[in-house]
C-alpha positions in Angstrom: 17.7 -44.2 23.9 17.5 -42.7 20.3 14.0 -42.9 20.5 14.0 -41.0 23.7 16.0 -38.1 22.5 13.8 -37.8 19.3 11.2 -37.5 21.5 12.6 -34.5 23.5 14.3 -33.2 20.4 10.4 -32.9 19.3 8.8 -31.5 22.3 11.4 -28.9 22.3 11.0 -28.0 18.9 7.0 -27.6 19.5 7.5 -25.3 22.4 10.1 -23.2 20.0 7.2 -23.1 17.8 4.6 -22.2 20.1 7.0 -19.2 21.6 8.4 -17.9 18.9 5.0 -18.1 16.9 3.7 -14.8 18.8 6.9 -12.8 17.9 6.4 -14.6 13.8 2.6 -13.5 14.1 2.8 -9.5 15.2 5.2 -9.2 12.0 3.8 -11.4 9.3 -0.2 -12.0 10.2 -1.3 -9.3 12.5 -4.4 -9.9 14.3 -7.1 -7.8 13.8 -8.5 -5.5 16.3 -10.3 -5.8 19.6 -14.5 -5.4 19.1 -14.1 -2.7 21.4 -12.2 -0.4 19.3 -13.3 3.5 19.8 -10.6 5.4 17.8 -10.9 7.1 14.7 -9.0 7.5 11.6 -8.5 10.7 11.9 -8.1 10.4 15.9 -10.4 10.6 18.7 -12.6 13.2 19.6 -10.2 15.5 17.8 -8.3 15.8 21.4 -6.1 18.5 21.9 -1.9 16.4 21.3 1.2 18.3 20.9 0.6 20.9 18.2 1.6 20.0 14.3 3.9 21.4 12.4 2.7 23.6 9.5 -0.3 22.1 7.8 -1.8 23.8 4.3 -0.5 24.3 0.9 2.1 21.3 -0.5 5.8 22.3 -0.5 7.7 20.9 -3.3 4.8 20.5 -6.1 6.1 17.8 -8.8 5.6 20.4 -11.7 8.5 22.8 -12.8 8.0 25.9 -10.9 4.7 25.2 -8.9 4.9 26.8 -5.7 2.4 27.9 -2.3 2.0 29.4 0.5 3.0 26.8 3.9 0.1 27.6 6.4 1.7 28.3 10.0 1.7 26.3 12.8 -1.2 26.6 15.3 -2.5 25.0 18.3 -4.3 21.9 18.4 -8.1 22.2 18.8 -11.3 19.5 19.2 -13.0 19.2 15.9 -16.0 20.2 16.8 -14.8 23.5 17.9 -13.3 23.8 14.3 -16.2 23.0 12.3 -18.6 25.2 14.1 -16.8 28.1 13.2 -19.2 28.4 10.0 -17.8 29.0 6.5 -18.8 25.6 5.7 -21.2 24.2 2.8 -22.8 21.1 4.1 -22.3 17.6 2.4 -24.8 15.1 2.6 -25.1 11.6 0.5 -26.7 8.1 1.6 -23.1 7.2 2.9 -21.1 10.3 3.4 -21.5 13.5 5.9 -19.5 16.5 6.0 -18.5 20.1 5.0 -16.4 21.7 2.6 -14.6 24.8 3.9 -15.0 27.8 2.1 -11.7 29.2 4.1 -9.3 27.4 1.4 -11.6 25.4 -0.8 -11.1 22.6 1.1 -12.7 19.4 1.3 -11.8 18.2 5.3 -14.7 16.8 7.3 -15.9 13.3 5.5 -17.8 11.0 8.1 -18.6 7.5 6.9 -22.4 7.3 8.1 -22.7 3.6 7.0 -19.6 3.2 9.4 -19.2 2.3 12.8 -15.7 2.9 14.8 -17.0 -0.3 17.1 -19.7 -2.5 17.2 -21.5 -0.8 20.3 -24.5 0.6 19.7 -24.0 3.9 20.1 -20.8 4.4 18.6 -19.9 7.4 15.9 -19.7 6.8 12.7 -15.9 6.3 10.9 -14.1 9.9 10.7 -12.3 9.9 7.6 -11.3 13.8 6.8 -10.6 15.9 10.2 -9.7 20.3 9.2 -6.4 21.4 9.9 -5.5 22.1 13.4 -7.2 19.2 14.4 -5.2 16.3 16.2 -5.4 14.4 13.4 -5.9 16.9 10.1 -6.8 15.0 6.9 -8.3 16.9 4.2 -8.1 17.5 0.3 -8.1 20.5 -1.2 -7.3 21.4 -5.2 -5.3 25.1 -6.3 -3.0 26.8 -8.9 0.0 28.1 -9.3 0.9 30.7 -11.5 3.4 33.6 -12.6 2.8 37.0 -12.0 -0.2 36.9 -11.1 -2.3 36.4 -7.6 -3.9 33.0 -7.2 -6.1 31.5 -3.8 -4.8 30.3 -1.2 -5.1 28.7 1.6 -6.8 31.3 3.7 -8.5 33.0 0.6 -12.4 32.8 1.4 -14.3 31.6 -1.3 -18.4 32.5 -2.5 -20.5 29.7 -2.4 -23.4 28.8 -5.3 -25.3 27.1 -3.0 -26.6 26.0 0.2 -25.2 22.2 -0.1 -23.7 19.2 -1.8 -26.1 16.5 -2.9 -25.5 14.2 -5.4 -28.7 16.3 -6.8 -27.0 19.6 -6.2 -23.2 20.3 -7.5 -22.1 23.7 -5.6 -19.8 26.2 -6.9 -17.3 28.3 -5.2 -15.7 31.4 -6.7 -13.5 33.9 -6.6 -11.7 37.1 -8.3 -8.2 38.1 -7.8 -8.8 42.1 -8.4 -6.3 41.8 -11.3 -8.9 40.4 -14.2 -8.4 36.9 -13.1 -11.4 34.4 -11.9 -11.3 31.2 -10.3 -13.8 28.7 -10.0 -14.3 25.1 -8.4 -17.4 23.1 -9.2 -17.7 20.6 -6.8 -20.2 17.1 -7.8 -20.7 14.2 -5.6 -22.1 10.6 -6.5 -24.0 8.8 -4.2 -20.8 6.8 -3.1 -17.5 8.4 -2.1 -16.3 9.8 -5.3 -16.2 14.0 -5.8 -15.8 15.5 -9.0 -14.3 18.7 -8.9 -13.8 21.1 -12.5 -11.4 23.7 -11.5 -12.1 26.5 -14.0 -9.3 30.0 -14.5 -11.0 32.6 -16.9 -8.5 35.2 -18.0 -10.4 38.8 -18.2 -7.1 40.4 -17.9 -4.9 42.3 -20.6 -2.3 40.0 -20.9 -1.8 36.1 -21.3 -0.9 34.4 -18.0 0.3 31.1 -17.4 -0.9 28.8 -14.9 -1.1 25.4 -13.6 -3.7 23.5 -11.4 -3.1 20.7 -9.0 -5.1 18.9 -6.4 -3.6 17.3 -3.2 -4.0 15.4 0.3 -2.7 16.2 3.3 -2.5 14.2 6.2 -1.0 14.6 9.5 0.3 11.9 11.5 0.1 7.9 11.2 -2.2 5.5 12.6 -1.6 5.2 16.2 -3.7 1.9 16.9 -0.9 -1.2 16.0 -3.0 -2.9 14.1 -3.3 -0.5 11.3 -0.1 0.0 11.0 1.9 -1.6 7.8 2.9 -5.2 7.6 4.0 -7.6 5.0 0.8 -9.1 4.5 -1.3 -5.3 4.8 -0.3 -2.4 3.1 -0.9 0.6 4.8 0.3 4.3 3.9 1.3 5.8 0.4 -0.2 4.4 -2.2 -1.4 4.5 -5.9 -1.0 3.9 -9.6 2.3 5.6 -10.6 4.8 5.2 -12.9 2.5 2.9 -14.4 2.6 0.4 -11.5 0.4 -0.2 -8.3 2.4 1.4 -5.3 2.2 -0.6 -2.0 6.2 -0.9 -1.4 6.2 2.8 0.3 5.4 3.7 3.4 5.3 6.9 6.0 9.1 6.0 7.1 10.2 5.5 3.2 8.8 8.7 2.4 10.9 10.7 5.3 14.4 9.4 4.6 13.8 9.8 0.8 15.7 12.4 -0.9 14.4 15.6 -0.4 11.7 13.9 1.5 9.8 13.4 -1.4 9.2 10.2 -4.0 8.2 11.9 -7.3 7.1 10.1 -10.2 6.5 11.1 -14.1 2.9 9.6 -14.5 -0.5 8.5 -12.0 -3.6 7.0 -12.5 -4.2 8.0 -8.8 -2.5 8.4 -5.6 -3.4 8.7 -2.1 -3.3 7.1 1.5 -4.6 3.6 2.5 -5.4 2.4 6.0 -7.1 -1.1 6.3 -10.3 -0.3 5.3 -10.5 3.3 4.0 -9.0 5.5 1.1 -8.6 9.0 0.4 -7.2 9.4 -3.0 -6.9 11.7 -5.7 -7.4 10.8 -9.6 -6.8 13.3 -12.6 -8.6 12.8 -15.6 -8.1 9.6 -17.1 -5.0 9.8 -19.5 -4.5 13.2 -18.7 -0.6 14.1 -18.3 0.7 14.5 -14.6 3.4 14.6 -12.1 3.1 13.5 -9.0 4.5 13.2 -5.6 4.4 11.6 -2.3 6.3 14.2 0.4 6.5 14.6 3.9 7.2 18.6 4.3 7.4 18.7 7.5 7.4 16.4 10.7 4.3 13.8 10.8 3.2 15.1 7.9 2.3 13.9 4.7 1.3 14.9 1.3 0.3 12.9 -1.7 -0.1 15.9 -5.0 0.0 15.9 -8.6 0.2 18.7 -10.8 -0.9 19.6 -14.5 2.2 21.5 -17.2 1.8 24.9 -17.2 -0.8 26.6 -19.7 -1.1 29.9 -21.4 -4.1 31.5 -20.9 -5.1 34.5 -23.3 -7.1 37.7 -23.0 -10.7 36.4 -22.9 -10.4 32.5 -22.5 -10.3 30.1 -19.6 -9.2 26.6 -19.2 -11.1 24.1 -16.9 -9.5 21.1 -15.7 -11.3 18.1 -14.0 -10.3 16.0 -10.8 -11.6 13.9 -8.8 -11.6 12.6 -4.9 -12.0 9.7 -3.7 -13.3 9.8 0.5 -14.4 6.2 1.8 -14.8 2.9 2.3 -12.5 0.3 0.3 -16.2 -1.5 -1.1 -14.4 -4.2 -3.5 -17.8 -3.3 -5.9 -17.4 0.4 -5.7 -13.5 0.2 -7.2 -14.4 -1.9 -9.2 -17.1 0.2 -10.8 -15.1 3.3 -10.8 -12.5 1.7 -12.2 -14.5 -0.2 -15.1 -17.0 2.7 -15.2 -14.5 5.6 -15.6 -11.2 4.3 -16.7 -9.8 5.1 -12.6 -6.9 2.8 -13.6 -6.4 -0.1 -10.9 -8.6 1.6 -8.1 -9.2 -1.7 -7.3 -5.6 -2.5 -6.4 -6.3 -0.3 -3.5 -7.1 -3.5 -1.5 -4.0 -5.4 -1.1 -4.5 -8.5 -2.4 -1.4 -9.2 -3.1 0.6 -12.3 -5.1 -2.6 -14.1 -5.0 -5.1 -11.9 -6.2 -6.0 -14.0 -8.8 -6.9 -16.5 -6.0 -8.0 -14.6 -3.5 -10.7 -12.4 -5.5 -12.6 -15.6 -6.3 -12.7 -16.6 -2.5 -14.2 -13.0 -1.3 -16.6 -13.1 -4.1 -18.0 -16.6 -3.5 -17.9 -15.6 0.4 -19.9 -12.3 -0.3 -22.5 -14.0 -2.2 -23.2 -16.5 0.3 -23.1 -14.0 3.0 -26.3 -12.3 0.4 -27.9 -15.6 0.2 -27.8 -16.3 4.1 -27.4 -12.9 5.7 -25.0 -14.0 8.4 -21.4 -14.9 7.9 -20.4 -17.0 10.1 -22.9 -19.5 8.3 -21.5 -18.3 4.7 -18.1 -19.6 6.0 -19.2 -23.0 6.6 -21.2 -23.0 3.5 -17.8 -21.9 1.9 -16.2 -24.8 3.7 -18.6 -27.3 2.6 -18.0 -26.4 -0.6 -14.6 -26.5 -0.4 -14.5 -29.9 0.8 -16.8 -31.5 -1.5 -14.5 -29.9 -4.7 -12.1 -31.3 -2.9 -13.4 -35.3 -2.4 -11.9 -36.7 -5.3 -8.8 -35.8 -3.7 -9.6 -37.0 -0.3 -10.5 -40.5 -1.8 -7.3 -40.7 -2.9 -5.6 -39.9 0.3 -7.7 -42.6 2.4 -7.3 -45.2 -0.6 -3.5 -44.4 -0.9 -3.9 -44.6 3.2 -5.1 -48.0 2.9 -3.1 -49.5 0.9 0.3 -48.0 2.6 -1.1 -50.3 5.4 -2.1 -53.3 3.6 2.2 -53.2 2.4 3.1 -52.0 6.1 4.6 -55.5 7.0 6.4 -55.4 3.4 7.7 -52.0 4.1 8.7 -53.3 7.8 10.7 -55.9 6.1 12.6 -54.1 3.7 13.6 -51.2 6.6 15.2 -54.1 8.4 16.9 -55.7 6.0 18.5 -52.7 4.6 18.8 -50.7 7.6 22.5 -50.6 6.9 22.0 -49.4 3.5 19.8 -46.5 3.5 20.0 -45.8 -0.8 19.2 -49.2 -1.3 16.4 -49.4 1.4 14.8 -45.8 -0.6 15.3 -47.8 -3.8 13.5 -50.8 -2.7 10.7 -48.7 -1.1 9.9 -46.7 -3.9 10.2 -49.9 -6.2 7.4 -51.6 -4.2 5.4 -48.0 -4.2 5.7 -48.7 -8.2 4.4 -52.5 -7.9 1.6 -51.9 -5.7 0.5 -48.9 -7.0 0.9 -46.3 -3.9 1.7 -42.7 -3.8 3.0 -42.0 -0.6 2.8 -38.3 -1.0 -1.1 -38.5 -1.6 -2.0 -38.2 1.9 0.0 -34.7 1.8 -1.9 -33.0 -1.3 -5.4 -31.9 0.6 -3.0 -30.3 3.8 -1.3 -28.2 0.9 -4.5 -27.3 -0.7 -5.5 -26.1 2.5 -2.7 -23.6 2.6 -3.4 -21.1 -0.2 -7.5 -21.4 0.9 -6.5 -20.6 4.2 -4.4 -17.4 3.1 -7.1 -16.2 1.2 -9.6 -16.5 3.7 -6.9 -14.8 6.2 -6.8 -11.5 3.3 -10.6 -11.6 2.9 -11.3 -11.6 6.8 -8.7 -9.2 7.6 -9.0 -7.1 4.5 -12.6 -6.6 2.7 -14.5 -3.5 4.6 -17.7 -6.4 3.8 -16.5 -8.4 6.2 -15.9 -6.0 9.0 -17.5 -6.1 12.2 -19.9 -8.8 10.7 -21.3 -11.0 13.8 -22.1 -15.1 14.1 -24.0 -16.1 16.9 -24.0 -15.9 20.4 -20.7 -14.4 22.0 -19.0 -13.7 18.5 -20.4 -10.4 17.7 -17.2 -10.0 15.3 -16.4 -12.5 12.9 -12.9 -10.2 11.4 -11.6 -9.9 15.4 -10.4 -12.1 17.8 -12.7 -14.4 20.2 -13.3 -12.5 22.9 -14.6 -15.0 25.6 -11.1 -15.9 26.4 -10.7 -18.5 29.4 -8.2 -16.8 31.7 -10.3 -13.8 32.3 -13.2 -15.6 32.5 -14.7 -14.7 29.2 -14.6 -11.2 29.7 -15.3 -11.0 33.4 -12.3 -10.0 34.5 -11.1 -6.4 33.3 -7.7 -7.4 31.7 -6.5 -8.8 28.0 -4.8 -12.1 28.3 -1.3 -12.0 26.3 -0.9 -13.0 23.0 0.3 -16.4 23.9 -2.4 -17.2 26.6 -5.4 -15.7 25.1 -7.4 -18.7 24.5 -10.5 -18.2 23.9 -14.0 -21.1 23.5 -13.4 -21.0 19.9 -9.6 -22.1 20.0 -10.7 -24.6 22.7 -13.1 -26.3 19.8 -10.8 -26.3 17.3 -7.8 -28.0 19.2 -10.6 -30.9 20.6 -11.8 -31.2 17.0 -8.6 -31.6 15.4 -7.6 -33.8 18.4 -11.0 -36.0 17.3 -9.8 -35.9 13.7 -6.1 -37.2 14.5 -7.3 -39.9 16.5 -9.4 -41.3 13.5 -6.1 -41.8 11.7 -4.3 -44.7 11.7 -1.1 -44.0 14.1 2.5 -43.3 12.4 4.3 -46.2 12.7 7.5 -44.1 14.2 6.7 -43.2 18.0 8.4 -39.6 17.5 5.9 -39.1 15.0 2.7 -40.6 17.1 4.0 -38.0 20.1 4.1 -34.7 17.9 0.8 -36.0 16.2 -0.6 -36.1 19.9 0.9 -32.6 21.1 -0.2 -30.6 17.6 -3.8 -30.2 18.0 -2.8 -28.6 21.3 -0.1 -26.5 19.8 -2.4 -24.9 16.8 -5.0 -24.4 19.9 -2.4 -21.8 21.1 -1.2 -20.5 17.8 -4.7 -20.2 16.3 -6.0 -18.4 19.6 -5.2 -14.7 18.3 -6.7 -14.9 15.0 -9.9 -13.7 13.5 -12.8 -15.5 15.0 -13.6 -16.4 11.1 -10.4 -18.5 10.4 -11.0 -20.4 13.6 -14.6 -21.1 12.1 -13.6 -22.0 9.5 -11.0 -24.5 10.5 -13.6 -26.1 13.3 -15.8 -26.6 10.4 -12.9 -28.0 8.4 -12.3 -30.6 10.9 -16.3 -31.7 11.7 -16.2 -32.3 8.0 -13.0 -34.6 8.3 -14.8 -36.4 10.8 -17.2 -37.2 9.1 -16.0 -37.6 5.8 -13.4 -40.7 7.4 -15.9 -42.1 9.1 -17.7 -42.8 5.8 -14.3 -43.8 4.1 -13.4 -46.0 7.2 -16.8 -48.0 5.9 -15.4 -47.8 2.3 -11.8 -49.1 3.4 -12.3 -51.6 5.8 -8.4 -52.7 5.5 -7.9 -48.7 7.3 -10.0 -49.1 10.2 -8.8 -52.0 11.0 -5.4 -50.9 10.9 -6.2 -47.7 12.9 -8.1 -50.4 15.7 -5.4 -52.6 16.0 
């Protein structure tokens, strides 16, 4: 009877934990999204939504007494109908496309031209920067502020040096503000994602004037598709190096119900905005003295700014200042280099490794190089795996030794469980007494599972966070290794013109991996307690179902896992013959 309500007691618990998974999963591990994705960051098509509030200048600059003009409201408008207004200087690098506007200085269209939104085809390239009265506006722009005097704005029109800017050809923009004042902005571009700009104020005026430069981001609205959104394993919204510190514990919602609707802070290495992959960010010059802020002036929208101390200027000098902007892709190489290269402290951070950095770093980089030496990933995962499993062999010797011997002492064990059945701290004594004698460790059958653990999280974080990764296909159906399988069995692998839910979308690969580790389980030797045997017998089938939604990758990587377990007991089975005898009988 006891026996029988173990049993139920168990089969109830697994169906908890294959219901209440799904709800556990959105929260902790979202899954990545669909292949067929066709938004933009910076929204789609630039469609015309409900109209923004005011979106220009920042409100609330960190620095005593910096102040500027709030653009007003307008209507919603397609970005291409924006950008071919003109009054644009072209950008153009091996990975970036664009324009700078000369309405406002700003920098506001970035394409990422080594970036697909989806893996069709034919599908655009990754909008990063959209211009303001867009659906989605997202643009940098530097300025000053100053006393008694006139300074640009955000509808001052700027002159133009040249025709374009190449990583060959900086471009300068100019302009006079009648009163003796002359302000320039000298724009630079590397052949990654990184803009220099030196924001220059020569003072041909009578008088000394004091001034003070700052450079921003402005961003209207949030992600809208879910799986960009912020979670506790992916960081998405405000981030940076402030206050000495990496930043990832704000986000859009934190920075609305903050005081004043602003978080300020007394120092930054950089700060900007983070979605899964991409980065805008802005970095002053390395040490240089700052405050910054991360506001949200009005409704859905969101600033990240420092600002320079106010300088005095006299008759016949200028003061240039240098900033830079970062527009692109989160390449673990490219942060790294910026940061080693020029001091950008903790760029790198931008990815959000997390607790386990230090362990997870290691795993991408390995992965990464294998993915160079092979060219497809899917085989640089089981390459990874195979690796992983002969570093760990020493270990699994021990398991299938300690194994062995548990069932060599099984009828000793038996004996000792019924003669002290009645007195359960003398029965543990006795066990662990003849553990001693014979030389067992019972717990060595539990090390390679909790190996497993920390390699699987850091294979989760590289799949679902390294832009290297993205949209990078296998073979056959799996054209992305970072999304979910998308030959699911219920609407017949794509056939049918629906999405399965969360906890039926099975796909081929989740079928492999519960019928491998269902192969692998029955190669064990069976748990003496029959509760035990039946949730050994129901859990391949369970992880089938839990597994389903994740990236294709991790499901790879597992199947491997298992094929490798085969075959590595197999071979022990012939070392130990004691074990497969026991797991016969």
């Amino acid at each position: 009877m006891d026996d029988k309500r173990n049993l139920i007691a168990a089969i109830l618990l697994s169906v908890a934990i294959l219901i209440g998974w799904n709800f556990v999963a959105e929260k902790f591990f979202p899954t990545p999204e669909k292949p067929d994705v066709t938004t933009t960051v910076a929204g789609a098509n630039g469609a015309p939504a409900t109209a923004p509030a005011a979106q220009g200048q920042p409100s609330g600059l960190p620095a005593p007494g910096v102040t500027a003009a709030t653009g007003v409201a307008q209507a919603v408008r397609p970005v291409e109908a924006v950008l071919a207004e003109g009054n644009r200087i072209p950008i153009e690098t091996p990975k970036l496309a664009g324009s700078i506007n000369l309405v406002g200085a700003r920098v506001d269209d970035i394409t990422l031209t080594k970036y697909r939104q989806s893996i069709k085809k034919d599908a655009p390239p990754v909008r990063l920067f959209a211009p303001g009265g867009t659906k989605a506006a997202y643009f940098a722009s530097l300025g000053w502020s100053a006393q008694g005097i006139e300074v640009p704005g955000p509808n001052t029109v700027w002159t133009a040096s040249g025709d374009k800017l190449t990583p060959a050809t900086p471009v300068t923009l100019s302009w006079a503000n009648g009163t003796g004042q002359t302000f320039r902005i000298e724009y630079a571009i590397d052949d990654n994602y990184l803009i220099t700009a030196k924001q220059t104020i020569a003072n041909g005026g009578d008088a000394p004037v004091s001034t003070s430069s700052f450079a921003l981001i402005d961003r209207f609205g949030k992600p809208s598709d879910p799986h960009e959104a912020d979670s506790w394993t992916i960081h998405v919204g405000p981030t940076g190096y402030l206050g000495g510190k990496s930043v990832f514990d704000i986000d859009y919602d934190d920075v609305e119900e903050a005081e004043g609707r602003s978080v300020r802070y007394n120092s930054a290495g950089w700060l900007g905005f983070t979605d899964k992959y991409w980065l805008a960010a802005i970095v002053p010059s390395s040490g240089e003295r700052v405050t910054a802020a991360i506001s949200s002036p009005a409704a859905n929208n969101y600033q990240s700014l420092f600002a320079r101390d106010f300088t005095q200027i006299a008759p016949g000098k200028q003061v240039t200042t240098t900033s830079r902007i970062f527009a692109g892709a989160k390449e673990f190489y490219t942060l790294q280099r910026y940061q080693d290269d020029l001091g950008i402290t903790r760029l790198s951070n931008a990815i959000d490794w997390g607790w386990f950095e230090f362990f997870e770093v290691p795993i991408f980089k390995l992965l990464d190089w294998l993915f160079k030496q092979v060219s497809n990933f899917g085989v640089a995962i089981m390459i990874l795996t195979l690796i992983i499993r002969l570093l760990m062999f020493p270990i699994a010797q021990k398991q299938f030794a300690s194994m062995a011997q548990m069932r060599v002492v099984q009828p000793k064990m038996k004996a000792l469980q019924e003669r002290y059945k009645e007195d359960k701290p003398r029965m543990q004594q006795e066990l662990m007494k003849l553990y001693k004698d014979e030389k067992i460790n019972p717990l060595a059958g539990c090390l390679p599972i909790l190996i497993q653990i920390p390699i699987f999280y850091a294979l989760y974080k590289v799949l679902m966070l390294t832009i290297e990764m993205r949209h990078q296909p296998f073979a056959l159906w799996i054209k992305d290794l970072s999304a979910q399988d998308p030959a699911m069995i219920l609407n017949l692998f794509g056939l049918l013109p629906f999405t399965p839910p969360s906890l039926l979308s099975i796909g081929l690969l989740a079928v492999i991996l519960g019928v491998t580790m269902w192969l692998q389980f029955r190669l064990n030797p069976p748990p003496t307690d029959p509760v035990q045997e039946q949730v050994f017998k129901l859990m391949p089938w369970l992880f089938m179902f839990i597994m389903a939604p994740f990236a294709a990758g991790l499901l790879l990587y597992w199947i491997t896992n298992n094929i490798l377990s085969i075959g590595q007991q197999q071979w022990m089975y012939r070392k130990y013959p004691a074990l497969k005898a026991a797991a016969a009988k």
